[in-house]
C-alpha distance (Angstrom), angle and dihedral (degrees) to the residues before:
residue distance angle dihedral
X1 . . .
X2 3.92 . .
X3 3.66 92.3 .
X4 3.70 86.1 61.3
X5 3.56 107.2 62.6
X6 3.55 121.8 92.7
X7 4.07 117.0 -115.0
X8 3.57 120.9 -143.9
X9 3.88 144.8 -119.1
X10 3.58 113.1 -111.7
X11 3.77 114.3 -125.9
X12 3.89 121.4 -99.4
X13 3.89 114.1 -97.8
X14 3.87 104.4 -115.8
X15 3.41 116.8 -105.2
X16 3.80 110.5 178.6
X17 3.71 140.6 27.9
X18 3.51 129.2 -109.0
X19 4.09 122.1 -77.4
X20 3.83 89.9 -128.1
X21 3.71 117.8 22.5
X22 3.50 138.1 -118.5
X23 3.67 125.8 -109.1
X24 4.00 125.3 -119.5
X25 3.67 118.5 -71.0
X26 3.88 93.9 15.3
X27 4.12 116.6 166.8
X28 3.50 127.8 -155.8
X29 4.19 94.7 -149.4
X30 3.52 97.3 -161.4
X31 3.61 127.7 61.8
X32 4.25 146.2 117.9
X33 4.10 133.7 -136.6
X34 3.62 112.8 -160.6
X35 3.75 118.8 -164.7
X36 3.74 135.3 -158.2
X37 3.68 108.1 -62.4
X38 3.98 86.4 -130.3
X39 3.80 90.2 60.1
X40 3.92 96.9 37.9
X41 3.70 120.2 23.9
X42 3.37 122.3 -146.2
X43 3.97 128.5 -131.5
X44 3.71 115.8 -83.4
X45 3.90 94.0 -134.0
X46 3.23 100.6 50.7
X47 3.98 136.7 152.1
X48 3.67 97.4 -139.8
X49 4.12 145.3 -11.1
X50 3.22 122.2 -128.9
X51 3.99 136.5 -159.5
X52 3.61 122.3 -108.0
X53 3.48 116.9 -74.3
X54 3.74 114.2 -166.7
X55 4.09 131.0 -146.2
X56 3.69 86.5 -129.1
X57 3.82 98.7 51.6
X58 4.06 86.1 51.8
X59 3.82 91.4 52.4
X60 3.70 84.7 47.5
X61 3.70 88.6 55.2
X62 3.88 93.2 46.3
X63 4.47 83.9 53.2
X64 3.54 93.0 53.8
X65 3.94 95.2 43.0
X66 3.98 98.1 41.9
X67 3.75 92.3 -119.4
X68 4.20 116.6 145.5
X69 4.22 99.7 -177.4
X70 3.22 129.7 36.8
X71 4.05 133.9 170.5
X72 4.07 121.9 -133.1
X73 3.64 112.9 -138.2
X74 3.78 122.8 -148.5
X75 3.93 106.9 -118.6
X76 3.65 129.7 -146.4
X77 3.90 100.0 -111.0
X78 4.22 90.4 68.2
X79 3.84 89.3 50.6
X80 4.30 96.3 -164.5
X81 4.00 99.5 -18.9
X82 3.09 100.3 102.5
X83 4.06 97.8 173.6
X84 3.74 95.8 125.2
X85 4.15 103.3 56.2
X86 4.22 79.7 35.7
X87 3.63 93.5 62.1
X88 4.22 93.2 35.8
X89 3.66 87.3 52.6
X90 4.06 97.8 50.8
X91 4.30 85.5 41.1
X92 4.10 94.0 55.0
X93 3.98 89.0 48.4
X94 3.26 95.0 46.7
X95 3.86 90.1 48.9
X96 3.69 80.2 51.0
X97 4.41 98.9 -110.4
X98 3.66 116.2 130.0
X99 3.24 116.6 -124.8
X100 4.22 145.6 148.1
X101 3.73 147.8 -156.1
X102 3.38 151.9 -134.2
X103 4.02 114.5 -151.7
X104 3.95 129.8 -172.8
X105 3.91 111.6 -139.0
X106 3.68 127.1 173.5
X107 3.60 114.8 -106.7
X108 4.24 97.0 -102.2
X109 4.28 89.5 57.0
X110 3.68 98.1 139.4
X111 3.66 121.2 -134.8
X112 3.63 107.4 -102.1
X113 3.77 81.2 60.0
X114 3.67 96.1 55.5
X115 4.05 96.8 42.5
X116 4.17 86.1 49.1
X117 4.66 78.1 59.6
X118 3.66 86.4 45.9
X119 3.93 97.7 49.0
X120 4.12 81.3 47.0
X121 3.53 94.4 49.3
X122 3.42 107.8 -92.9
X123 4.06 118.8 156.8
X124 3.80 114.3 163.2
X125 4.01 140.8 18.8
X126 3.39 126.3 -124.8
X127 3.48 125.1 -125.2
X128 3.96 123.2 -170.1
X129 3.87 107.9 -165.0
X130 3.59 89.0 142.0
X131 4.20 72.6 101.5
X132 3.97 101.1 27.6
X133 4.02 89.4 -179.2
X134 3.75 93.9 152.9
X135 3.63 110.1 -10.7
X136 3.47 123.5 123.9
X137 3.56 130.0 -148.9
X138 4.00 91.9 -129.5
X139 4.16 83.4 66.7
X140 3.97 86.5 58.9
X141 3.57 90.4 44.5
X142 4.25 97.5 45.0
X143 4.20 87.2 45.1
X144 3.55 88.9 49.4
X145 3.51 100.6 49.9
X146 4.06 83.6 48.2
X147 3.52 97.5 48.4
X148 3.93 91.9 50.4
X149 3.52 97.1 84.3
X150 3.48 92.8 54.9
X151 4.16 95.4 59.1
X152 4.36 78.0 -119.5
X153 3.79 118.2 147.8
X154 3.47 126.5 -148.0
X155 4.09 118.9 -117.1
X156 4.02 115.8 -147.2
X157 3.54 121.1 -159.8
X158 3.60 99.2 -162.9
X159 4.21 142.1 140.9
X160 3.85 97.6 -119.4
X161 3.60 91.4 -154.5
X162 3.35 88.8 64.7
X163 3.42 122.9 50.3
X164 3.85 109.6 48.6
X165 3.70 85.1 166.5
X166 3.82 94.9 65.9
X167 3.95 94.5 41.4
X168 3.60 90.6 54.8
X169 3.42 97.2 63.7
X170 3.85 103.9 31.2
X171 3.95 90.6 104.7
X172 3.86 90.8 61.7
X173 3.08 96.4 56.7
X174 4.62 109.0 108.4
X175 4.20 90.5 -138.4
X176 3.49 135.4 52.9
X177 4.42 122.8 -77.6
X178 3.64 114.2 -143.3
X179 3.38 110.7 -174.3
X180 4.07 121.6 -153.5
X181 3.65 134.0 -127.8
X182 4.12 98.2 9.5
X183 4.35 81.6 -64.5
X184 3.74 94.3 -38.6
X185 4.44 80.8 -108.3
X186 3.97 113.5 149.4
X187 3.83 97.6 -104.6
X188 4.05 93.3 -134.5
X189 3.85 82.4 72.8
X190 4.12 85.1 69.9
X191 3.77 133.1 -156.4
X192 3.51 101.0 -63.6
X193 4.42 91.8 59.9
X194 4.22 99.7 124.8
X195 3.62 92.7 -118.0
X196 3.67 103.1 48.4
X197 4.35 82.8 45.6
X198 3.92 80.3 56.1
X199 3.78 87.4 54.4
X200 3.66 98.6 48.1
X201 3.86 87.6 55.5
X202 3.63 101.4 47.0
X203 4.67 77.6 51.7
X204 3.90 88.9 57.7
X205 3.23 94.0 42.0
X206 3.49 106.2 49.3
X207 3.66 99.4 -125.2
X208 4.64 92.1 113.9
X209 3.73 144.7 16.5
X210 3.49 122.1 -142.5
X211 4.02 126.9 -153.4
X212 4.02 113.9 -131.6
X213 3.77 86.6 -135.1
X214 3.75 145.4 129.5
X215 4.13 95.5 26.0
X216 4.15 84.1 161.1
X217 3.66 89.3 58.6
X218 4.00 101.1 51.2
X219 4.46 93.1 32.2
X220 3.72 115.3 105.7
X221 3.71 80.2 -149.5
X222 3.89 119.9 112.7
X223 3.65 89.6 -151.9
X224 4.18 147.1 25.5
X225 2.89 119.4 -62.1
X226 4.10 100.4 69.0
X227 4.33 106.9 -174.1
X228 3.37 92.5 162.6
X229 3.87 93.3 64.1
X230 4.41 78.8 48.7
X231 4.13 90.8 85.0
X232 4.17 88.7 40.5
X233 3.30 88.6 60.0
X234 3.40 106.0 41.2
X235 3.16 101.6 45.0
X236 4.11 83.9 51.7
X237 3.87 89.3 57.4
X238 3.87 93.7 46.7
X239 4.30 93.2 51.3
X240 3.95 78.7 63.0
X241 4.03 132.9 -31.4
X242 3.57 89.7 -151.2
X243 3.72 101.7 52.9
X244 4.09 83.2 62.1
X245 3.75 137.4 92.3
X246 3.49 136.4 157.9
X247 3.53 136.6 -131.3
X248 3.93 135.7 171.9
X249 3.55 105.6 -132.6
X250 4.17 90.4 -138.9
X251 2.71 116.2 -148.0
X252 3.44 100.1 20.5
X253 4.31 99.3 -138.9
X254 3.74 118.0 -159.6
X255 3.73 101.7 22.0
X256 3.73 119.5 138.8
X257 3.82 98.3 -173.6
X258 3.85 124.9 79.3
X259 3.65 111.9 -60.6
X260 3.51 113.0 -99.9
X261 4.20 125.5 -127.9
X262 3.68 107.0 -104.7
X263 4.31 84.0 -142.7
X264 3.35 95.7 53.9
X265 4.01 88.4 55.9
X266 3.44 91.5 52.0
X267 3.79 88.3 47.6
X268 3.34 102.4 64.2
X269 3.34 94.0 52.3
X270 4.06 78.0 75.1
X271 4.31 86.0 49.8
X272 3.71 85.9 46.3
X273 3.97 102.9 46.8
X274 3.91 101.1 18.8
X275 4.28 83.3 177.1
X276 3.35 106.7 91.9
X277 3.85 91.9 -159.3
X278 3.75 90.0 63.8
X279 3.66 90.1 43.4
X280 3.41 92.1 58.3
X281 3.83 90.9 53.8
X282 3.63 89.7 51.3
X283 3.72 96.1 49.1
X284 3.67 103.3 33.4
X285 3.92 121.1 17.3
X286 3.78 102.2 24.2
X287 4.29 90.1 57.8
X288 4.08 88.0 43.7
X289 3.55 91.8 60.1
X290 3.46 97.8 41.6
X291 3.86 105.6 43.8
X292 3.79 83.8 28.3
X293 3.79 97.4 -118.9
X294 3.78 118.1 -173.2
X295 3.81 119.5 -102.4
């Protein structure tokens, strides 16, 4: 079955800085370690291997780019062992960088399990519905109901053009919905598509988040730069400012197109949100209060 699975590109090594910098204490929310296979196995069905991605080339990353905090999240190929962003997590404290995660655990983890994530750093669980085969909605429900007492979110990867059913009952939910890649929705299917409408409300009305992330994955483009992702975005920022953050999604695992530059991401952010006020909360205060960063 091995023999089957798709390997990935590695990411480009970061070779400039961004056009407009970064303010102090800036996170990138969205990001994935991947250790030696030896160490930490990966999942036997899964959609894609990657190569090894090391803490210290994602800190590197974070130098280059001007980013201070960043927030590990748990990817697909360690299914609910979530060892490897465990063990980064406890290394950056005690190297004295703040950062937090995002883990994936299956909906029987018992609670000494999630308050040793918490004590780590942990903040949220990840969800991937963007291919529901066998979830049920009464596992979302149970984790969130779990997670509540914690002040943790939950994180949905998810195509919000496709899954009415899930978007209708987001603002029930007792914790926080952060939703991934600006709703993971082709961009050719523009801002007015019912489901990413549905998104915009549950921004205004403070029922989600949304992470300006992973524009090369929704762009009908074959290569940087992505405008039509421009309007998704924007129109993301103007639902609410403070219901976004932005992450990189280094080092970009199981994409077949060209491997996008990890500064250009970061500058259209800039394109995106030319105010640097808003930028600011988008980079700074919005991710404090939602991963619960430290002031």
């Amino acid at each position: 079955m091995s023999s089957e699975i798709p390997f990935c590109e590695a990411a480009r090594t970061v070779l400039r800085r961004p056009e407009v910098a970064v303010p102090a204490k800036s996170c990138d929310t969205h990001a994935h370690v991947f250790g030696r296979h030896e160490d930490y196995p990966f999942t036997a069905n899964r959609t894609y291997t990657p190569p090894e991605a090391s803490l210290e080339q994602y800190l590197e990353l974070h130098r280059m780019l001007g980013i201070e905090r960043g927030v590990l999240v748990q990817p697909s190929v360690y299914g609910t062992d979530n060892r490897l962003h465990l063990h980064a997590l406890r290394q950056l404290r005690e190297r004295g960088y703040d950062y937090r995660g995002v883990c994936v655990v299956a909906p029987d983890v018992t609670a000494a399990e999630l308050q040793e994530l918490h004590e780590a750093g942990f903040r949220g669980v990840r969800m991937n519905l963007l291919f529901r085969g066998g979830l049920l909605w009464a596992d979302v429900l149970g984790l969130a109901d779990r997670i509540a007492a914690l002040g943790w979110h939950l994180q949905f990867l998810v195509n919000v053009s496709d899954c009415d059913d899930i978007m209708d009952r987001v603002a029930d939910l007792p914790v926080p919905v952060v939703f991934d890649h600006m709703g993971h929705m082709p961009a050719t299917l523009g801002t007015g598509e019912s489901g990413f409408r549905k998104l915009l409300q549950l921004l205004a009305d403070k029922k989600a988040w949304v992470k300006l992330s992973g524009s090369y994955r929704v762009t009908l483009q074959g290569e940087y730069p992505y405008p039509d992702v421009e309007k998704i975005a924007r129109a993301l920022v103007a639902a609410n400012a403070d219901r976004c953050v932005w992450g990189s999604d280094w080092p970009h695992p199981h994409f077949p197109g060209l491997m996008p530059d990890d500064t250009d991401l970061l500058d259209d952010l800039a394109l995106w949100v030319p105010d640097a006020e808003i930028r600011e909360r988008i980079l700074v205060s919005n991710s404090s209060r939602l991963y619960g960063f430290d002031d």
